[in-house]
N, C-alpha and C positions, 0 to 999 in steps of 0.2 A: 515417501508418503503417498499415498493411493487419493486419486481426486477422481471425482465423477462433475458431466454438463451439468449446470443447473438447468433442469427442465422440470417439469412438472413433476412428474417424480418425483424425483429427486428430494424440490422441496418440500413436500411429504413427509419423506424422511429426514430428511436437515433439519426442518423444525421440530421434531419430534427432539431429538437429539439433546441433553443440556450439558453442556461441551466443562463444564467444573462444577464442583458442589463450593455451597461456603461464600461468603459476605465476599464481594467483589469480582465472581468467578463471572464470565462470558458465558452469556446465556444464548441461544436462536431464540432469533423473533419469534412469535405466532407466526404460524402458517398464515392465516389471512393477510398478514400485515407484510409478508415479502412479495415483494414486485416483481411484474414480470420482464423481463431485463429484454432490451431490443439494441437494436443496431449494434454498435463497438461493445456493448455493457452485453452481450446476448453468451459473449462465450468466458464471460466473469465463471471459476469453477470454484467450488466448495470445499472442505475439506470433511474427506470420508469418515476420518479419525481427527479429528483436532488434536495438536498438540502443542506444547508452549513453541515458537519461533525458535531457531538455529540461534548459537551462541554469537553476537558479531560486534566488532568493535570496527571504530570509524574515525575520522575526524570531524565536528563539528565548525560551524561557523568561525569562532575565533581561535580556531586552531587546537581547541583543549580533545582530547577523547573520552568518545562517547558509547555507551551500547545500546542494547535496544532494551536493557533493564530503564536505562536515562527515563524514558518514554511511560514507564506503569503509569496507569490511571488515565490515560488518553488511550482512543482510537486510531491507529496507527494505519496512514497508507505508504508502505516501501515500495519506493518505484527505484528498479536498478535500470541503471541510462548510461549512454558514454554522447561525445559532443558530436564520434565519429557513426552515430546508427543513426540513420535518416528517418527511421520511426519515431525513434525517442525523442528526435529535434521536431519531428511534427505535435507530440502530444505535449510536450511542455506548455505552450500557453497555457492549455485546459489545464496542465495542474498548477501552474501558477494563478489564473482565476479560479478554481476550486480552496485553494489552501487562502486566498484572498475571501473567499463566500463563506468558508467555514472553519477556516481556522483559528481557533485559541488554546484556552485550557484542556477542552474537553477533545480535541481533533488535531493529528497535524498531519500534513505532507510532508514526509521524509524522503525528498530527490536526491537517491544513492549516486554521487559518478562515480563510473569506474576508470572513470580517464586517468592516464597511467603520470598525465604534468600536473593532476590535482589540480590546487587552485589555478596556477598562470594560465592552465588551458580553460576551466572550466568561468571564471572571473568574466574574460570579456565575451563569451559566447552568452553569457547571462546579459550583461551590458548591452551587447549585439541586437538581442534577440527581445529586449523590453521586460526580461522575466525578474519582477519585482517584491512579490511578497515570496515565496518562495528561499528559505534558508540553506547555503551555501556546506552542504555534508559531503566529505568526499572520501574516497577507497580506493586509493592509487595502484595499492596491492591487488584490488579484486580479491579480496579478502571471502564478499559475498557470495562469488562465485561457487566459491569450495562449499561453504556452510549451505547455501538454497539451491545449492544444483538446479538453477533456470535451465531449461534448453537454450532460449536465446535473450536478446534484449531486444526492446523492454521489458520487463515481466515486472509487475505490481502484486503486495502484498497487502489484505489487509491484516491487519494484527487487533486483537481486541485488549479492551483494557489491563487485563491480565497475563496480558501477553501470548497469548494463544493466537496462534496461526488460521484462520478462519476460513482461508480463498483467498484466491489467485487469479493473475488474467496472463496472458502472455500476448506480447503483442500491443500497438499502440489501441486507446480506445479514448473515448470524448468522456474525462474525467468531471467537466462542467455539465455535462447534460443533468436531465430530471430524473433519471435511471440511475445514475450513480450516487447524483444527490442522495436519493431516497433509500436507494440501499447501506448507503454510509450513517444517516441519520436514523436508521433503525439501532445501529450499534450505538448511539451518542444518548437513546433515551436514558432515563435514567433508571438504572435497579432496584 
């Protein structure tokens, strides 16, 4: 999938863009209304081509499996993480307080691990580390890897409510800041 910087430009073009037709499809915001993204959020990239997200099945919190169908109707952020990338372990607060600020019906954090012990490993690194709102998804397989070919981890997805693929970050980034806030809460207005 071909992505471009969000820069000026860019969103220009992005907003022009309306990524599905039809009663629920993922729209771009108005150009006026996208932020100018700074610091961690500044290399947030777009997608050139929207398309519905890669096919991925997981395990959920109580062990049942889940896909990222589970998810329609919310604004989806995929962050793929292991306990073993020292980024990933630096940016988890932020999504733990992000998913705590605005998570419910309309938004979730979905923290992918791809740690290969699943729960035993990933259980007390959550315990450890204070990360409490935050629900327990894991991919021991690295299942995600195949289907989003990340380059590396962390790499975060947003997903819009219909499942389209919207951008992407690679790389740890400050998921509680007002930049992400606000780019996230663009996607949560309502249709």
């Amino acid at each position: 999938m071909a992505i471009f910087r969000l820069t000026a430009m860019a969103l220009v073009t992005a907003a022009t863009l309306s990524l599905h037709a039809g009663a629920g499809a993922t729209e771009m915001p108005p150009r006026d209304k996208i932020p100018e993204l700074r610091g961690s959020m500044g290399s947030f990239t777009i997608a050139e081509a929207p398309a519905p997200a890669p096919a991925l099945t997981f395990t959920g919190p109580e062990g049942q499996p889940l896909t990222l169908e589970d998810f329609k109707g919310k604004v989806v952020l995929l962050n793929l993480w292991a306990t073993w990338c020292a980024p990933c372990v630096k940016e988890m607060p932020s999504l733990d307080r992000l998913q705590a600020a605005m998570g419910g019906k309309d938004f979730e954090v979905v923290a992918l691990s791809l740690d290969r012990g699943g729960k035993t490993q990933v259980q007390p690194f959550f315990e450890k580390t204070g990360v409490r709102h935050l629900a327990m998804y894991l991919d021991p397989k690295s299942t995600a890897m195949t289907a989003f070919k990340p380059r590396g981890l962390p790499t975060t997805y947003l997903i819009g409510r219909d499942g389209t693929l919207l951008g992407r970050i690679e790389g740890d980034a400050e998921w509680d800041g007002e930049a992400a806030r606000t780019l996230i809460q663009l996607f949560l207005t309502p249709e």
